[in-house]
LUMDO-735360 format. One line per 2 residues: for each residue x, y, z of N, C-alpha, C. Coordinates in pm, whole numbers, padded with zeros to 5 digits, always signed. Example, Ala and Ser with C-alpha at 12.3 -4.5 7.8 and 13.67 -1.06 7.14 Angstrom:
2
+01319/-00569/+00780/+01230/-00450/+00780/+01320/-00330/+00780 | +01285/-00225/+00708/+01367/-00106/+00714/+01290/+00003/+00787
REM end
This chain:
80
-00721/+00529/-00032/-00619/+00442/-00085/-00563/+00505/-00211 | -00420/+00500/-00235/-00379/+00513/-00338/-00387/+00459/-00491
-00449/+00531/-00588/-00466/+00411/-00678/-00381/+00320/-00707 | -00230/+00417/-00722/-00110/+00305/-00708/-00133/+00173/-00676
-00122/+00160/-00574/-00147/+00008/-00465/-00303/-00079/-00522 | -00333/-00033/-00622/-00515/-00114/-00621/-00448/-00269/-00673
-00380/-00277/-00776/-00363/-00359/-00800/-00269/-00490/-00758 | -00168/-00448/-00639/-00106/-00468/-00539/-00235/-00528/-00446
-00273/-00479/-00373/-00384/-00505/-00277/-00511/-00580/-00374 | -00553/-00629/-00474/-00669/-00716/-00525/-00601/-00848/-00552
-00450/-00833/-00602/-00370/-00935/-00625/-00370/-00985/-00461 | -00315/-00952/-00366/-00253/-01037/-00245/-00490/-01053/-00205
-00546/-00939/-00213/-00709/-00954/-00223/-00685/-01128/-00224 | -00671/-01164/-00371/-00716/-01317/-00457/-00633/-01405/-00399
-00472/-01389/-00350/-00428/-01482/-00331/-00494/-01552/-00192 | -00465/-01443/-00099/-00537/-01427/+00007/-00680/-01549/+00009
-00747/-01506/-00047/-00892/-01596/-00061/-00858/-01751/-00106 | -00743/-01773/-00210/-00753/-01944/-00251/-00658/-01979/-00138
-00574/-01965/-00088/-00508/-01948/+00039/-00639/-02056/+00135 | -00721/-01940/+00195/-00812/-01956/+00284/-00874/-02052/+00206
-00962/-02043/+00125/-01023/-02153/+00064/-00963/-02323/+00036 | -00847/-02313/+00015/-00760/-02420/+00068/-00746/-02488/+00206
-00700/-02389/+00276/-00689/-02425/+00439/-00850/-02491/+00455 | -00974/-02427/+00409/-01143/-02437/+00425/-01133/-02581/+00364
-01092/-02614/+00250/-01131/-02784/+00185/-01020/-02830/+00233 | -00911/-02808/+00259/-00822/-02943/+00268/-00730/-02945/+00415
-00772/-02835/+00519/-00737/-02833/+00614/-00580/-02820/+00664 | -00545/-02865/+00767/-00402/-02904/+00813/-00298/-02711/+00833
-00240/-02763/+00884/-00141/-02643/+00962/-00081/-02545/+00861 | -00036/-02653/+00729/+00054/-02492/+00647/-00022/-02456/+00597
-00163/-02507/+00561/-00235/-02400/+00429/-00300/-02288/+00550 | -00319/-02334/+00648/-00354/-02214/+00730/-00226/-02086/+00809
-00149/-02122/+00807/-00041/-02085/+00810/-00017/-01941/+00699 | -00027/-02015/+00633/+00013/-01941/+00449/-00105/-01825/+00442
-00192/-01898/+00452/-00368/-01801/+00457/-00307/-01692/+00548 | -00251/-01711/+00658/-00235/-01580/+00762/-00162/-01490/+00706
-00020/-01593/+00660/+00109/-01480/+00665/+00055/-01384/+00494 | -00058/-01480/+00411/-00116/-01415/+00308/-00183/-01291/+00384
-00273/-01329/+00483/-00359/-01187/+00517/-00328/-01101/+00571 | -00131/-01071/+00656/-00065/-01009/+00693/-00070/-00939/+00573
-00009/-00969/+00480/+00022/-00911/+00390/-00076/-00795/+00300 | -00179/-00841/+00296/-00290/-00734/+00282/-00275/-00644/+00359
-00320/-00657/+00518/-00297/-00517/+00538/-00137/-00419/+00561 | -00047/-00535/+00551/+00052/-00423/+00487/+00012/-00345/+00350
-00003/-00411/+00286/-00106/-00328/+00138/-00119/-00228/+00173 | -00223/-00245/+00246/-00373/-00154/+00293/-00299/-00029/+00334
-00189/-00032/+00440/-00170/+00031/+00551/-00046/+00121/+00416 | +00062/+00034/+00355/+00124/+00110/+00297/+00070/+00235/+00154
-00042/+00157/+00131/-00084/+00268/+00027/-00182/+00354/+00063 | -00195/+00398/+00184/-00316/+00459/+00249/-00276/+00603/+00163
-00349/+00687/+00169/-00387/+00806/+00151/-00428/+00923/+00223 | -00404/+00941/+00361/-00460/+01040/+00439/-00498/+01163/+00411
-00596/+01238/+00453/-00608/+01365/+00443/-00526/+01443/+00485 | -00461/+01481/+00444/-00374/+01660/+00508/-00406/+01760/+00544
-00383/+01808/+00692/-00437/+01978/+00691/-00304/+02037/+00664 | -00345/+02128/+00598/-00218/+02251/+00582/-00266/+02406/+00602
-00227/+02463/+00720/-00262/+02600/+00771/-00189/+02658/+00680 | -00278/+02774/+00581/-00235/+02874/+00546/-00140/+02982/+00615
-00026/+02985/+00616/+00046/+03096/+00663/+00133/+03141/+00557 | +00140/+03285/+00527/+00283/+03305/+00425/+00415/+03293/+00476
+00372/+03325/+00615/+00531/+03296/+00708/+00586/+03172/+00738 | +00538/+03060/+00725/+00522/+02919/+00696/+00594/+02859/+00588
+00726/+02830/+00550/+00793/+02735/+00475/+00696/+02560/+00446 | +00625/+02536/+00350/+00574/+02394/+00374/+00689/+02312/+00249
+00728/+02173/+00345/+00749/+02110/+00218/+00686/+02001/+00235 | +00659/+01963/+00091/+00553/+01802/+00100/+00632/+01669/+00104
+00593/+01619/+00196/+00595/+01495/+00242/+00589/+01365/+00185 | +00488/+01384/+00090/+00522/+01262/-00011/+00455/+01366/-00162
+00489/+01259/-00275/+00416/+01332/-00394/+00484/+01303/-00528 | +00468/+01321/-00623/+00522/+01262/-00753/+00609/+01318/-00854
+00703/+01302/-00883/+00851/+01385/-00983/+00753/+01434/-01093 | +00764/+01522/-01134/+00669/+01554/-01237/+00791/+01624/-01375
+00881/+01635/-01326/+00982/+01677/-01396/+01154/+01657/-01354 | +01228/+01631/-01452/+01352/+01575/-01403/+01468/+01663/-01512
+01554/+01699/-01470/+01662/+01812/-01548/+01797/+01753/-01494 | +01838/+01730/-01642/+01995/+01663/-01615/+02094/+01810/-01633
+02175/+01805/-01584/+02265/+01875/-01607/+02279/+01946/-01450 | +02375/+02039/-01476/+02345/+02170/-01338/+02251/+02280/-01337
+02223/+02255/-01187/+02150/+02380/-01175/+02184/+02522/-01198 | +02121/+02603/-01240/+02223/+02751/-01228/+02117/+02810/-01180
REM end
């Protein structure tokens, strides 16, 4: 998982649980309802901040560009 997303995913985590714990004491159709479309939502979380491993075959003849990853630097003006 991305650390990004931790706090994204513990937040919908908590809502998620009083959600359910609601639907658990006070029953009836929307709090269970809500509990679901809450626990959908987790694993969108889950699923959007995943982290996979990458293989990348060494080749020099091989152009790689990365796929995802973070601006680490930004330059206004033109390039020359």
């Amino acid at each position: 998982m991305a650390k990004a997303g931790a706090p994204y995913i513990i937040v919908a985590l908590l809502v998620t649980a009083l959600l359910t714990l609601a639907w658990y004491r006070l029953g009836g159709r929307v709090w269970g309802s809500v509990a679901v479309v809450a626990g959908f939502l987790v694993l969108s979380f889950l699923w959007f901040f995943r982290d996979p491993e990458r293989k990348v075959r060494s080749n020099p003849e091989i152009l790689l560009s990365p796929a995802d990853g973070v601006v680490n630097r930004f330059h206004e003006g033109r390039d020359t």
